[in-house]
C-alpha angles and dihedrals in degrees: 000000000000146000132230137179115221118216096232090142091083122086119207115177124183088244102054099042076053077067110049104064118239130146113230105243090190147004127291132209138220132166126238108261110247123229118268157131103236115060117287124219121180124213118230139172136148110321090221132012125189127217135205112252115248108282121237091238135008134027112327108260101250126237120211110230100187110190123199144199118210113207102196087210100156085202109106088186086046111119079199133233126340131222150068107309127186125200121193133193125206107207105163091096084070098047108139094005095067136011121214115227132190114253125245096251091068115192136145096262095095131035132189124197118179099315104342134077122197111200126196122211132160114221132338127260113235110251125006118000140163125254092184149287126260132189120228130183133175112278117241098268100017101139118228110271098027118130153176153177143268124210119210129184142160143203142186135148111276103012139075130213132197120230129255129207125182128177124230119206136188109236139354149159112300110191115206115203110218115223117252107228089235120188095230092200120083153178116203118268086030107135136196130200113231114208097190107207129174137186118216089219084173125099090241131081103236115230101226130329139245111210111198127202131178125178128180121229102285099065141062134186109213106202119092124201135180103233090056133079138210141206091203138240118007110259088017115143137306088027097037086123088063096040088210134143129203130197122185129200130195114202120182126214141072117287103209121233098260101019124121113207133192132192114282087207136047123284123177144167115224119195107214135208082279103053121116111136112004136165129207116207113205117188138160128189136155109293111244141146092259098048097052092055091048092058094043087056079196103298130151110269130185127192116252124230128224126060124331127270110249131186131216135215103235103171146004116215136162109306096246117190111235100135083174112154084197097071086055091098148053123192124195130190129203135203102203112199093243145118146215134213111227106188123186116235113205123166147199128261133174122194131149124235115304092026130136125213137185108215117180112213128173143098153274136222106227086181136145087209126053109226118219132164085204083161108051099018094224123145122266098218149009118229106215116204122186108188112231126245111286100018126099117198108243102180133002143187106276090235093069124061145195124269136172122260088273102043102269133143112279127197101203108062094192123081092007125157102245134007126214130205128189115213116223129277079266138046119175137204126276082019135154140201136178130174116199111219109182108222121193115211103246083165143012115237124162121230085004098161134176122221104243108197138190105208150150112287083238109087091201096045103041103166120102102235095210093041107093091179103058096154086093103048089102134051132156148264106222115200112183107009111194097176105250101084120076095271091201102151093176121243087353145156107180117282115184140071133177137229140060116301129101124294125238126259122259116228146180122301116296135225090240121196088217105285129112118264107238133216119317099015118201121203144108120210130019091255082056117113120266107275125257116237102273123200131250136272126096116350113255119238121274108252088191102050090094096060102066100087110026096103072220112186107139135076119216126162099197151045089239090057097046088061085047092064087043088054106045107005126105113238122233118251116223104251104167116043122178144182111249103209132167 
C-alpha cells in the first residue's frame, strides 16, 4: 500500500489554459455529462498513454498519466462547488501490462491498495481541475503493443460525476521534432526557409502524420499545399485578441520506428512589414480524427491549392524508446528591425458646474509593425491620464486605475489626479483604443486641459522603446474650450458630450483608418469598426481589461482540449519580465 498526494491545488480552466499558449499532442478525452439534478462534473484525462517497454536492464522509464475533473459552472467569479469528494481508479484492466508508482511529490491524499487507489478531495474547482497525477511505467514481462484500461469514478453527497475510462499501451511511435537553425534576427521581408524534419524514436511505425504551425501576426508562410489547411490571416476574427495563425498539414504514409524524415517540398517563414516580435510554433504527431480536431480548437479552415506536401526518409538509426509527448514541438522567436508609431488621442468636452461628461481618450498604433509580448503577457503600453483643473473622474473603465499626482499607489479610486490603463499583452497595427472616464465639472475653467500619454509601462523609463516618433505620444483633454487657447487635443476627433444618458460602452482595440475613436467606443474585436461619439453618464466596464495579462497565444473551444494542451503542450517560458511600475 502506498500514499500519493493529487495536485488538485492547480486550476486549470479551459479559458486560462486558452491563455497560456501550448499546442495538444494528442486526444483527450472526456465523458458526456449525464442527466441530473445534482451537478454534474465529468471526469477526464488523456484518452491513451504509452508507455516505454521494460528495459533489458535497469528501472522501467515512467510515463505521467494526469486525471481531471471538469465542474460546467457558467460563474466566472464562481470558487465552485463545496463538499467531501472521493475519486476511485480501477487498475486491474492493466495487471501485468502497467504498473502504477508512487510520484515523486508523496502525501496522504491518494492511496493505493493492490489495484485500486482511493483519492480525497474537498470541492471542485469551476471549470477545469486536477484529480491527481500517477506514475506508470511498463510491468516486467508486459510485450510491446499490449494494453488496458483504467476505470475511474467518483462520489460525493449531492453530485454526480460521470466515469472516465483511458487505455494504457506498451510501446508506440514517438515522434521528435528537430530544431530549425533559424537566424532570430530579421528585417522585414527576410525570409527562411523551414525544413521541417522529424525522427519516429518510438518502436511503432506511425500511420500518417499532422504537422502543426502556428505563426503570430508578424509572419507568413508563403507556400500554399492541398493537403494543408488554413485559418487565415494572423489577428483575423474571432482570435483577433491572440494575433495568431495556424496551418495544418496532413501527410499519408507510414513513418518507420528509427527514421528521421524531412519535407520533399519547400517550406519558409516570411516576416512581414509588421513584424516586431514574433514566434513560429513547429509540431508532428500521428495524424487521426481526434487530433486534428484538437489542433483546429474549433476554428474556421479552408484547403489550400497548389501540390501536395510530401515528405521524404533521410536516415535509419538505432530504434530508441522515448515515447516522450513533450519533444513533439520547437518553438523559434524573432526579433524583426522595425518600428511602430503609438500616437495619443485626447478630446474636447464642455460642460457648466454640476455636469457630467463622458470623454474617450486613448490611443492608436499607426505601425507598420503589431506589437505582442506573446511571451510574457505582459502589457505593450501604459495609457497616462492627468485629469484637468475643475473636473473630478466619476466613473472610469476597470482596467485603469487611480493613482496619486506623481504616479503612487491611491486608495480612493474616484476623484484621483491622474488614472492609469495598461494595454493588453497585443496591440496591432492599424489599431485603435479608447478608455471612457466619466468627469463632473466641479469648476469651470476654461481651457482647463489634462495631459493624456502613451508611454512605457515603466514610470521611470517612459520612453517606448519601439516608437521612433514620440512627439505624439501625448495629446491633450480640453474642458472648457473658449477659443482662445491652442486647442490642440493630439490625434483627436472630438470625444466628449455632456448631459445625463447612459455612456457607451468601451470595447477592444479598433482597426482604426487613422481618426481618433470618440466617447463611449463600441466595438469588440480589433478588426472591429472605429466607434461612433456616445453620451455621458457612468463609464461602462472595460471589456478589455482581462486580456492584458493572459500570455494568451492558443485557441481552444473546449474544456477537453484545454487538458490536451496540459497533457502534451509545451508551456511558454517567460522570456521578457518586466517591472510594472505607475
Amino acid at each position: 500500500m502506498s500514499r500519493m498526494s493529487p495536485r488538485t491545488a492547480l486550476r486549470r480552466t479551459a479559458g486560462s489554459l486558452a491563455a497560456a499558449g501550448l499546442l495538444a499532442a494528442g486526444s483527450l478525452a472526456v465523458a458526456t455529462p449525464a442527466q441530473a439534478a445534482d451537478p454534474v462534473f465529468t471526469l477526464g484525462g488523456p484518452a491513451e498513454t504509452a508507455l516505454h517497454p521494460y528495459p533489458a536492464s535497469g528501472a522501467p522509464q515512467r510515463s505521467s498519466l494526469g486525471l481531471t475533473v471538469h465542474n460546467p459552472d457558467p460563474d466566472e467569479e464562481s470558487t465552485g462547488w463545496e463538499g467531501e469528494v472521493t475519486y476511485t481508479l480501477d487498475f486491474s484492466g492493466i495487471e501485468g501490462i502497467a504498473q502504477v508508482l508512487p510520484p515523486e511529490d508523496t502525501g496522504s491524499d491518494c492511496e493505493i491498495t493492490g489495484a485500486t487507489a482511493v483519492c480525497h478531495d474537498w470541492g471542485v474547482y469551476a471549470g477545469l481541475s486536477s484529480i491527481a497525477d500517477f506514475d506508470l511505467a511498463a510491468a516486467k514481462g508486459s510485450k510491446d503493443g499490449a494494453s488496458g484500461t483504467i476505470e475511474v469514478t467518483g462520489s460525493a453527497d449531492g453530485a454526480t460525476f460521470t466515469p472516465f475510462s483511458t487505455k494504457v499501451t506498451v510501446g508506440g511511435p514517438d515522434l521528435v521534432m528537430q530544431q530549425l537553425p533559424f537566424d532570430q534576427e530579421l528585417k522585414p521581408g527576410d525570409t527562411q526557409p523551414a525544413p521541417i524534419t522529424f525522427t519516429n524514436q518510438g518502436t511503432t511505425a506511425a500511420d500518417g502524420v499532422l504537422l502543426t504551425l502556428r505563426y503570430s501576426r508578424g509572419l507568413e508562410i508563403p507556400e500554399q499545399y492541398a493537403n494543408c489547411e488554413y485559418n487565415g490571416e494572423a489577428g483575423d476574427d474571432p482570435f483577433d485578441s491572440y494575433a495568431w495563425a495556424t496551418t495544418l498539414c496532413f501527410v499519408e504514409g507510414s513513418y518507420e520506428p528509427g527514421a528521421t524524415y524531412t519535407l520533399g517540398v519547400p517550406l519558409s517563414v516570411e516576416a512581414t512589414e509588421r513584424a516586431f516580435y514574433d514566434t513560429f510554433i513547429y509540431r508532428i504527431n500521428e495524424d487521426s480524427g481526434a487530433e486534428r480536431s484538437a489542433q483546429r480548437a474549433g476554428a474556421s479552415f479552408t484547403r489550400g491549392t497548389g501540390p501536395r506536401l510530401t515528405l521524404e526518409k533521410v536516415t535509419s538509426s538505432a530504434r530508441s524508446a522515448d515515447l516522450d509527448p513533450w519533444n513533439n514541438q520547437q518553438e523559434a522567436d524573432f526579433r524583426t528591425e522595425n518600428t511602430a508609431d503609438f500616437v495619443a488621442v485626447g478630446g474636447k468636452a464642455e460642460g457648466a458646474v454640476g455636469d457630467t461628461v463622458t470623454a474617450g481618450i486613448g490611443f492608436r498604433n499607426d505601425g507598420p509593425a503589431w506589437i505582442g509580448y506573446i511571451r510574457s503577457g505582459e502589457p505593450v503600453a501604459t495609457l497616462d491620464f492627468t485629469v484637468p483643473e475643475g473636473a473630478e473622474v466619476t466613473g472610469k473603465p476597470d482596467a485603469c486605475r487611480g493613482v496619486t499626482a506623481d504616479g503612487k499607489y491611491r486608495e480612493n479610486q474616484n476623484a484621483a489626479p491622474r488614472y492609469v490603463c495598461d494595454t493588453r499583452m497585443t496591440v496591432r497595427d492599424g489599431s485603435e483604443r479608447t478608455w471612457p472616464f466619466d468627469l463632473k465639472i466641479t469648476k469651470v475653467v476654461p481651457n482647463a486641459s489634462g495631459a493624456v500619454r502613451i508611454r512605457n509601462t515603466w514610470l521611470q523609463d517612459p520612453e517606448l522603446p519601439f516608437d521612433v516618433k514620440p512627439a505624439n505620444n501625448t495629446a491633450k483633454l480640453v474642458l472648457n474650450d473658449d477659443g482662445t487657447g491652442s486647442g490642440d487635443t493630439g490625434g483627436t476627433s472630438g470625444g466628449a458630450t455632456a448631459g445625463g444618458a447612459s455612456g457607451g460602452s468601451t470595447g477592444g482595440d479598433t482597426a482604426g483608418s487613422g481618426t481618433a475613436g470618440t466617447a463611449g467606443t463600441s466595438s469588440g474585436s480589433d478588426s472591429g469598426s472605429a466607434g461612433t461619439t456616445g453620451t455621458s453618464g457612468s463609464a461602462s466596464p472595460d471589456t478589455d481589461g482581462g486580456l492584458a495579462s493572459t500570455g494568451s497565444v492558443a485557441l481552444m473551444s473546449s474544456a477537453a482540449a484545454a487538458v490536451a494542451l496540459a497533457v502534451g503542450g509545451t508551456l511558454y517560458v517567460t522570456t521578457r519580465r518586466r517591472a510594472r511600475q505607475g
